[in-house]
C-alpha positions in Angstrom: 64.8 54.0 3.8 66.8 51.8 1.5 66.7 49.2 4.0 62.4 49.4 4.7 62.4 49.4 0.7 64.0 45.7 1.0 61.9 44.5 3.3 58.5 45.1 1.2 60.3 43.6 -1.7 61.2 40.2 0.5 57.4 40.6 1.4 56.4 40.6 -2.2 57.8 36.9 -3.2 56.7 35.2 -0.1 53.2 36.4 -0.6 53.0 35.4 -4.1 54.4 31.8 -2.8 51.1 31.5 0.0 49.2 32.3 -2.6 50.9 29.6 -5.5 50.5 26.6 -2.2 46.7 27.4 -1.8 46.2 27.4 -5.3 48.4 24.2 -5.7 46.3 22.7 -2.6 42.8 23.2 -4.5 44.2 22.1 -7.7 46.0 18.6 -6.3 43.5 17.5 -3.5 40.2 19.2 -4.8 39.8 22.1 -2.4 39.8 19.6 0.4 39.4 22.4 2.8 38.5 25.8 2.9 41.1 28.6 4.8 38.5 31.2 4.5 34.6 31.2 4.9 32.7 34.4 5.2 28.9 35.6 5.9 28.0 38.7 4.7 25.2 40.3 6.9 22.4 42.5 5.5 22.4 45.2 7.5 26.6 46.1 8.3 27.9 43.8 5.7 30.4 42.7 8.3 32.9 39.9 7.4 32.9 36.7 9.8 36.1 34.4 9.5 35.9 31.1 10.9 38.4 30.4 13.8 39.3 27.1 11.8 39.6 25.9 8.6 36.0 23.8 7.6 36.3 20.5 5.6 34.1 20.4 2.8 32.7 17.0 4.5 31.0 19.3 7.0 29.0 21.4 4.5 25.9 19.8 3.7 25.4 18.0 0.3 22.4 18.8 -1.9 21.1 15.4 -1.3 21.0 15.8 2.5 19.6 19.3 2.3 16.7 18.0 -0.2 16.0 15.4 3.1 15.6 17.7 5.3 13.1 19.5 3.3 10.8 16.6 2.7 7.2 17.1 2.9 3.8 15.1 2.2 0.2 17.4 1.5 -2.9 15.1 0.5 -4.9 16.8 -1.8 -7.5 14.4 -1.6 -9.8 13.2 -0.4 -10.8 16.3 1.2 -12.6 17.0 4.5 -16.3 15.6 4.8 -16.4 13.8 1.4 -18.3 11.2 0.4 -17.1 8.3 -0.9 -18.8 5.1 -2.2 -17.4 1.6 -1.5 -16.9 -0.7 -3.7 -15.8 1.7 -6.7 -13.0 3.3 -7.7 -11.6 6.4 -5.8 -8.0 8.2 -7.1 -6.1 9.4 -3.3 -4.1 12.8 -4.8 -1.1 13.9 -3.0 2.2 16.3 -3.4 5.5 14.9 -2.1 8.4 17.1 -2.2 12.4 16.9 -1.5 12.0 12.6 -2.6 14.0 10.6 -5.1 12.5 9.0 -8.0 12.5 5.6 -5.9 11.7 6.4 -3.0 8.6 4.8 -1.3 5.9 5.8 1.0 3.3 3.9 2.5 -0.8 4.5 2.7 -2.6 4.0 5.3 -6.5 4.1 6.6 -8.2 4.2 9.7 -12.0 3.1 9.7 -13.0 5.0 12.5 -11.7 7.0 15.1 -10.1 5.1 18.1 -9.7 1.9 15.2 -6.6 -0.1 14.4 -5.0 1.3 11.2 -4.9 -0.7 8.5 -2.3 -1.0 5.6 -3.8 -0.1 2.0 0.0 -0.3 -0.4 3.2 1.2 -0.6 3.3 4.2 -3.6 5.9 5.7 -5.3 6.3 9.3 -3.6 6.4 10.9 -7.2 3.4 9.1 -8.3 1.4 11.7 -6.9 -2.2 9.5 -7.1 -3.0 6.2 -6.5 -6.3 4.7 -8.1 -8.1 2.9 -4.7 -10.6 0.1 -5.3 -12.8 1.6 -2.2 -13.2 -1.3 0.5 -16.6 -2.0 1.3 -18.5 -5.0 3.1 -16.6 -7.5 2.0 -13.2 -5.6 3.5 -12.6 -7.4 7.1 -12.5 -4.6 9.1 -13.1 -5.4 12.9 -12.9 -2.2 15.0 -11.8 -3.0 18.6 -15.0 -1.3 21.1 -13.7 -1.2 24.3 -17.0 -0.5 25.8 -18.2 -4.2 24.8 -15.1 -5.6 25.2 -15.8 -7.1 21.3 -14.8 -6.4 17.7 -17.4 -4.3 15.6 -17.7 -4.8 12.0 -17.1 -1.8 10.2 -17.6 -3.5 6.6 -20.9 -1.3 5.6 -19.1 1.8 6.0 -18.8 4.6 8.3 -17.6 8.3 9.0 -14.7 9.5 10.5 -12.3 7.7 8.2 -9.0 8.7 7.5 -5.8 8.4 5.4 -2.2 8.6 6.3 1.4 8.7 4.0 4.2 8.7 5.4 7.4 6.8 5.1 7.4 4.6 7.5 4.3 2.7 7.9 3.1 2.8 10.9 0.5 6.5 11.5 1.9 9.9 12.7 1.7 9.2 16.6 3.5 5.6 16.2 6.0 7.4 13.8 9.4 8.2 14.6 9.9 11.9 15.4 11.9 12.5 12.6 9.3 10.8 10.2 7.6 13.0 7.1 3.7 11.7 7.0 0.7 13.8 6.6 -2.8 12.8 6.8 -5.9 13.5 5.3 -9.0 15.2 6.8 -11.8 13.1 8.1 -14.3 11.9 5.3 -16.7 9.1 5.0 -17.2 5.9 2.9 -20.8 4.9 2.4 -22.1 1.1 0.7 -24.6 1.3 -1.8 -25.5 -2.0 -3.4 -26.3 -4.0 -6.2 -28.3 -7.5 -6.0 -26.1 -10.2 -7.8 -27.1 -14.0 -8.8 -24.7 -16.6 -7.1 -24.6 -20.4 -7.3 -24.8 -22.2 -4.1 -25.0 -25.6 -2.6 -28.3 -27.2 -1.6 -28.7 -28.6 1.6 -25.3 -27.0 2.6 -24.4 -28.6 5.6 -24.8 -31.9 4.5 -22.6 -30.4 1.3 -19.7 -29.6 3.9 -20.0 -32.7 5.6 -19.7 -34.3 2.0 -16.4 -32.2 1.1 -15.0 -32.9 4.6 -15.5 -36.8 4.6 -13.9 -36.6 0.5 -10.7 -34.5 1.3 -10.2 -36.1 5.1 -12.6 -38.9 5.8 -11.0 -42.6 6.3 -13.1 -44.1 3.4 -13.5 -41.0 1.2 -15.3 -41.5 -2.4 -13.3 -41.7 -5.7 -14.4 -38.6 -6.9 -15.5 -34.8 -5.5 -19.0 -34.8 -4.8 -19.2 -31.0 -5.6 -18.8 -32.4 -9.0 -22.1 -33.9 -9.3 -24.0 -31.8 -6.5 -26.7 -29.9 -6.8 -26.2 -26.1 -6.8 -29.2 -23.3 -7.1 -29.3 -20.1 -7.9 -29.6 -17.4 -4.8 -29.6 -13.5 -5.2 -27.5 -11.7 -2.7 -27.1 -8.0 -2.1 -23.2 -6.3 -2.3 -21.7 -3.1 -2.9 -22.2 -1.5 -6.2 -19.3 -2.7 -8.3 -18.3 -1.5 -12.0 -16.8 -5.2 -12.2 -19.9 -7.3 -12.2 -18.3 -11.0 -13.4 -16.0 -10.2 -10.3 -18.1 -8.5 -7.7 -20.0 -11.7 -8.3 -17.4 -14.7 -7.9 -16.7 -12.7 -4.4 -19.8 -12.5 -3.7 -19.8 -16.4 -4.0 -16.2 -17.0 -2.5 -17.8 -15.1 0.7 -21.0 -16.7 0.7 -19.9 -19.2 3.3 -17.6 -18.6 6.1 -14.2 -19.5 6.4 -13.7 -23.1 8.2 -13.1 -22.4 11.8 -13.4 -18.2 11.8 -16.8 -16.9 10.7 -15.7 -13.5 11.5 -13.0 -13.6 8.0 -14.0 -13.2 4.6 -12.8 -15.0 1.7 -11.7 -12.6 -0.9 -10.7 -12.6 -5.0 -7.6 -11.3 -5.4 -6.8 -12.2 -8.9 -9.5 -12.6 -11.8 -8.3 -12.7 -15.1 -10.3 -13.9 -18.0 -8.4 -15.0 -21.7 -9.5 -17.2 -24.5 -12.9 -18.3 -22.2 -10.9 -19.5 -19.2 -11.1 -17.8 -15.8 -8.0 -18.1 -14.2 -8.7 -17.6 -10.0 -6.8 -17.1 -7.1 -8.7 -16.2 -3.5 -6.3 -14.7 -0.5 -6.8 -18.1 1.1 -4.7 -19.8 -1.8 -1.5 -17.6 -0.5 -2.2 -17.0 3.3 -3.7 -19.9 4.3 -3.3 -22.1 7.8 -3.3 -25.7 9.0 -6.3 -27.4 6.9 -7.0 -24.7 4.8 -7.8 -27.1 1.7 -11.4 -27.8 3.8 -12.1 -24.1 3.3 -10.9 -24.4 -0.3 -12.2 -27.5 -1.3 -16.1 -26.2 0.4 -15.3 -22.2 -1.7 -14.2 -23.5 -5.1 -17.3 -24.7 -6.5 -19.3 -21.9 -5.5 -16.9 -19.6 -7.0 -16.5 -21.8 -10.2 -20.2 -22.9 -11.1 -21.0 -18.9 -10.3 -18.4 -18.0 -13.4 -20.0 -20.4 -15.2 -22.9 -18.5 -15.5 -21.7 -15.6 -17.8 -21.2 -16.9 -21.3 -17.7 -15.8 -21.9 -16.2 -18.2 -19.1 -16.1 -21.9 -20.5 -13.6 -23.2 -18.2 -12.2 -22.1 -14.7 -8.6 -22.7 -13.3 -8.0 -22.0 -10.0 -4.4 -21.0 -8.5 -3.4 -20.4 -12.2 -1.6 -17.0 -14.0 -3.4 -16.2 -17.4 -0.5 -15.9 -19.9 1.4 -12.9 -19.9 1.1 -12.6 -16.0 3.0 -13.9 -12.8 2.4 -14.6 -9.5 3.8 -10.9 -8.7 0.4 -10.3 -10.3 -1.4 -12.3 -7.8 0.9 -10.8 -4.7 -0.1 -7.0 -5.8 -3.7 -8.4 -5.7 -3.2 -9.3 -2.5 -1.5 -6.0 -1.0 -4.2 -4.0 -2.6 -2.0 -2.6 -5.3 
């Protein structure tokens, strides 16, 4: 007996040294790995060990748990509304599991079967974006295979939808992995509004004019827009809350664009200080070989138009008001 009686007291000592190492261990490298992990089940409350000890590597980090929980819901628009192009529409959505800068891109499709097209990339914790609803002077082109021809799409149409996701191309072009969620179909009708523009008279003899003065062998000394005469037309577009603006685009699409009349000419920046109009169209920033024939035919139209509302004394094309940059001008152009 007095021998057993040693024995346990040996045991005692070594026991108490495991014990002072695994403490040690957690203390010096940080619990760098666990010895013993256990999952208690509901019903027997049995006790699982592992068969090896776990690094803490391999348990999953908050961070990479919230990712795997992501999710998009659109809240709006909602199925078989009505929207009206040419105004202001707020898209609502709730994105969950996302960091503060993360990003997530919107996107639209016209019309069943149609190409989708980019709208901006939103913060996912914004939660709403503010939409400046396209309407006929968006260039929308839907692909009809049964013509074997583009269809314009700019009055609007039904059957539209929207898409978020973080990557931006739609669900079924999307990686499997990718979060997106899309809205139910709605519609996007044009009503309009009748505008007064300034155009050219005698207008192809007014392109041949511009042509000859920016390329001709023996052009004149000065632009013959300058001195040409311009009249007054009324033209119909989509109702607008903008009305100095809806009216310069109005102007800036009244002729087509050298070469394609199937593209639009659009505003993207209008800002108005101290009685000057500073301009830029999407042409100014994306433009092709001889683009400055397309420019040089749009800017008076656009400019004498302006000149028309009594605020606007002067107009400066491919200029930043003060305050602003071209960052300004590039949001203009993605839609932001």
């Amino acid at each position: 007996m007095k021998h057993k009686n040693i024995k346990k007291q040996k045991r005692i000592p070594t026991l108490i040294g495991v014990m002072i190492v695994i403490a040690t261990s957690f203390v010096l490298f940080g619990g760098a790995f666990i010895y013993q992990r256990y999952l208690i089940s509901e019903q027997n409350t049995k006790i699982i060990f592992p068969q090896k000890p776990i690094s803490i590597s391999q348990v999953a980090s908050p961070s990479s748990v919230a990712s795997t929980q992501q999710s998009i819901t659109i809240t709006s628009p909602n199925q078989n509304d009505v929207l009206n192009a040419g105004q202001k529409y707020t898209i609502g959505w709730r994105a969950n599991g996302f960091g503060p800068d993360d990003k997530l891109y919107l996107l639209i499709q016209a019309d069943k079967g149609a190409a989708w097209e980019s709208i901006t990339q939103v913060p996912a914790s914004a939660d709403q974006y503010v939409w400046n609803v396209p309407g006929i002077y968006k260039d929308w082109y839907i692909w009809d295979a049964s013509s074997g021809a583009y269809k314009d799409w700019s009055g609007g149409g039904e059957n539209v939808q929207i898409c978020l996701g973080v990557q931006p191309y739609p669900p079924s072009e999307s990686s499997a992995s990718s979060v997106s969620a899309c809205s139910s179909e709605f519609s996007i009708i044009t009503q309009y509004m009748t505008v007064t523009i300034m155009v050219p008279e005698n207008i192809d003899t007014y392109k041949n004019a511009i042509s000859n003065y920016l390329y001709g062998s023996n052009p004149p000394a000065s632009n013959p827009a300058e001195d040409w005469p311009f009249a007054k037309k009324e033209v119909s577009i989509p109702v607008s809350d903008n009305i100095i603006r809806a009216s310069a685009e109005a102007a800036a699409d009244e002729l087509a664009t050298y070469g394609n009349p199937n593209t639009r000419n659009h505003i993207i920046y209008l800002k108005i200080q101290n009685g000057i109009a500073y301009v830029f169209l999407d042409i100014d920033i994306d433009g092709w070989a001889g683009v400055s024939g397309t420019i040089g035919i749009i800017d008076p139209l656009v400019e004498k138009t302006l000149l028309q509302f009594p605020q606007i004394k002067n107009v400066k094309f491919r200029a930043v008001a003060p305050g602003d940059n071209m960052q300004d001008v590039y949001n203009g152009y993605s839609g932001s």
